[in-house]
C-alpha positions in Angstrom: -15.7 27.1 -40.2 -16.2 25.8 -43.7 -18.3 28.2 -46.3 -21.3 26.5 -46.2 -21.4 26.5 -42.3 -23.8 29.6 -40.9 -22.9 30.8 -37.3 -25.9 32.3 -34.8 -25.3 35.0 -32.8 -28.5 35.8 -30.2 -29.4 39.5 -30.7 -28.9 40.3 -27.0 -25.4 40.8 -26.6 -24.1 43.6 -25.0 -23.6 46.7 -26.7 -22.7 49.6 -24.6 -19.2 50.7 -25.7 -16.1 49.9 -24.2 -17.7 47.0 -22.4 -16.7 43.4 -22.4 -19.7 40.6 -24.0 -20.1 37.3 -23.8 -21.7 36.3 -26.6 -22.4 32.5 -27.2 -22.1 30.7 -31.1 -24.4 28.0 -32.1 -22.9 25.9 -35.3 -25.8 25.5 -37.2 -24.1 22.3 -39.6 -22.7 20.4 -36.9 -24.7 21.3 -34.0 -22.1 22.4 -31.5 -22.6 24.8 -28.9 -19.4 27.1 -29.4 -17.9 28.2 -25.8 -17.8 32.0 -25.8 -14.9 34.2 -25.0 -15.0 37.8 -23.9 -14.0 40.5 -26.4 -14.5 44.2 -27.1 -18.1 44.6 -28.4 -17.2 47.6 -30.4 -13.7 46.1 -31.6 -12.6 44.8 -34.5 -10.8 41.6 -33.9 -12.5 38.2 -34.8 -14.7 36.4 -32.2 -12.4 33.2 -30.8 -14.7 30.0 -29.5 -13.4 26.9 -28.3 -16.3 23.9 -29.3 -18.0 22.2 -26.6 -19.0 19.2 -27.7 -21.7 17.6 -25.5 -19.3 14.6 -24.7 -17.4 16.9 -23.4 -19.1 17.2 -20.6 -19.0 14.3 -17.8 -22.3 13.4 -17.6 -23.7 13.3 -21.4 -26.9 15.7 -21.8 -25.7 18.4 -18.6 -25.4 21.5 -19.9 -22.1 23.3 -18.1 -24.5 24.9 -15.1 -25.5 21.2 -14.4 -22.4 19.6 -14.5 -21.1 22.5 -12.0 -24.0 22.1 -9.6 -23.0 18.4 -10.0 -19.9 18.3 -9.5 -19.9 20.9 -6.8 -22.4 18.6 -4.6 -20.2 15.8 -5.2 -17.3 17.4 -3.6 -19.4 18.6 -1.0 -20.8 15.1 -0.3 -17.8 13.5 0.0 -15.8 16.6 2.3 -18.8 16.8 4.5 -19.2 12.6 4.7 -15.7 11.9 5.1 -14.1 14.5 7.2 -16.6 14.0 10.1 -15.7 9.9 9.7 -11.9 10.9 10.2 -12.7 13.2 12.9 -14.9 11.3 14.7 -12.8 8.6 14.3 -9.8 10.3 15.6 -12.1 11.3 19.0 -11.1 7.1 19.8 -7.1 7.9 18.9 -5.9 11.7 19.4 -3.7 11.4 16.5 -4.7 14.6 14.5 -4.9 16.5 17.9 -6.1 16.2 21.4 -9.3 16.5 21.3 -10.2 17.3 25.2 -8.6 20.7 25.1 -11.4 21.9 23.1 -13.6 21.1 26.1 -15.4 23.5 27.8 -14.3 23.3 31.5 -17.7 23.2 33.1 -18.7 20.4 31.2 -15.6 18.4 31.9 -16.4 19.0 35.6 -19.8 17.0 34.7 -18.7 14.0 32.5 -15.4 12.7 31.8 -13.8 14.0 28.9 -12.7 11.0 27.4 -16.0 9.7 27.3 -17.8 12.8 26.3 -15.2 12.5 23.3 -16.2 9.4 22.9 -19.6 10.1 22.4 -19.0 12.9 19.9 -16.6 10.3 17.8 -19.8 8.4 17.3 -21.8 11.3 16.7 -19.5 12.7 14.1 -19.3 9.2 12.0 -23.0 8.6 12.1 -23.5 12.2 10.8 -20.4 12.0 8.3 -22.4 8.5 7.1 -25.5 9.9 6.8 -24.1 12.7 4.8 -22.7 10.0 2.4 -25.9 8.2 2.5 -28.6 11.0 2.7 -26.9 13.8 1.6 -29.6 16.8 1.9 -30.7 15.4 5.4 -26.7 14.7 6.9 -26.1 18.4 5.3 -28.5 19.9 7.7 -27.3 17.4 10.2 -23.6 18.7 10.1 -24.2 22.6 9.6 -26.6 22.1 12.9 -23.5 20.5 14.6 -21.0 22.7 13.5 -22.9 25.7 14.7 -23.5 24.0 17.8 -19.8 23.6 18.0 -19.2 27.1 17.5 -22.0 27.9 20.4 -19.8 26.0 22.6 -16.4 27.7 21.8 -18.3 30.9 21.6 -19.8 30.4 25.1 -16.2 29.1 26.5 -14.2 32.4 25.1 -11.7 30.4 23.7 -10.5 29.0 20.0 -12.6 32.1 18.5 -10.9 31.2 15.7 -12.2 27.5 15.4 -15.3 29.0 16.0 -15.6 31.0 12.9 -14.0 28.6 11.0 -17.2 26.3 12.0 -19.7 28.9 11.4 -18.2 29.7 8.1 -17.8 25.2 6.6 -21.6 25.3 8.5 -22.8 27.8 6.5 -20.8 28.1 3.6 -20.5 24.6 3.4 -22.7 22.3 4.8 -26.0 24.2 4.4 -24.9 24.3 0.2 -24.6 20.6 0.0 -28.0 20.2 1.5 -29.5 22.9 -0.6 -27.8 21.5 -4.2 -28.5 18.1 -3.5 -32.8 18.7 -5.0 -31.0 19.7 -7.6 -28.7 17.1 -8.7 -30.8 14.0 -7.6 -32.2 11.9 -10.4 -29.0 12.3 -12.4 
């Protein structure tokens, strides 16, 4: 910093000793918020920030928590649109895995299971496009399929595993895309 440039410091930083603060610089000549490091509170060695310009940033005006929500939803979006595509796409081919032996044998007394993989193939692209499309709505849409998946695998006693896994992407997962997407729309 040059000597006519004044740093602020807010006066809420944390001073019980031996603990680590965060404690954020504003530049008051140029303006730039100054990303804050962690350091000793009660040491002596200077205070190291790296500037943040705002064009830093992806989306001009986001501060970091918006870009992160952002970005976060995007990923989401696009896991939670395309996988189901593939997937359900793959119900048509078998080339990731075959898909029947996740079946549960009762039901693949009453419907064949080709066709009852069939049917989830659409299911799964018409959720993985809504997601895509509607992305709060198709997030509720695939965590209620996923757990519904899980029910099944639960119920059959078999691929636990799988079953967790589902439980875990529907509500880990799916349920956070719907719940982020109020909060990025309009950007």
């Amino acid at each position: 910093m040059g000597p006519r440039e004044k740093t602020i410091r807010p006066d809420s930083a944390v001073r019980s000793r031996g603990h680590h603060a965060v404690l954020p610089e504003t530049n008051v000549t140029s303006g730039l918020v100054l990303h804050p490091t962690r350091r000793q509170v009660n040491s002596d060695l200077p205070l190291h920030s790296t500037p943040m310009h705002p064009a830093a940033h992806s989306d001009v005006g986001l501060t970091a928590e918006q870009d992160t929500v952002r970005t976060t939803q995007l990923t989401l979006k696009y896991l939670f649109g395309l996988v189901p595509i593939v997937a359900g796409a793959d119900k048509f081919t078998n080339l990731l895995v075959h898909w029947e032996s996740y079946l549960n044998p009762h039901l693949a007394s009453v419907i064949s299971p080709s066709l009852f993989m069939h049917i989830v193939g659409v299911i799964e692209i018409v959720a993985g496009v809504l997601v895509l499309v509607k992305p709060r709505i198709g997030g509720y849409v695939v965590m209620v399929w996923l757990l519904a998946i899980a029910l099944q695998l639960v119920a059959q006693g078999q691929y636990l595993d799988v079953a967790v896994r589902d439980i875990v992407l529907a509500l880990g997962g799916a349920l956070t895309l719907a719940r982020l997407t109020p909060l990025t729309e309009g950007r």
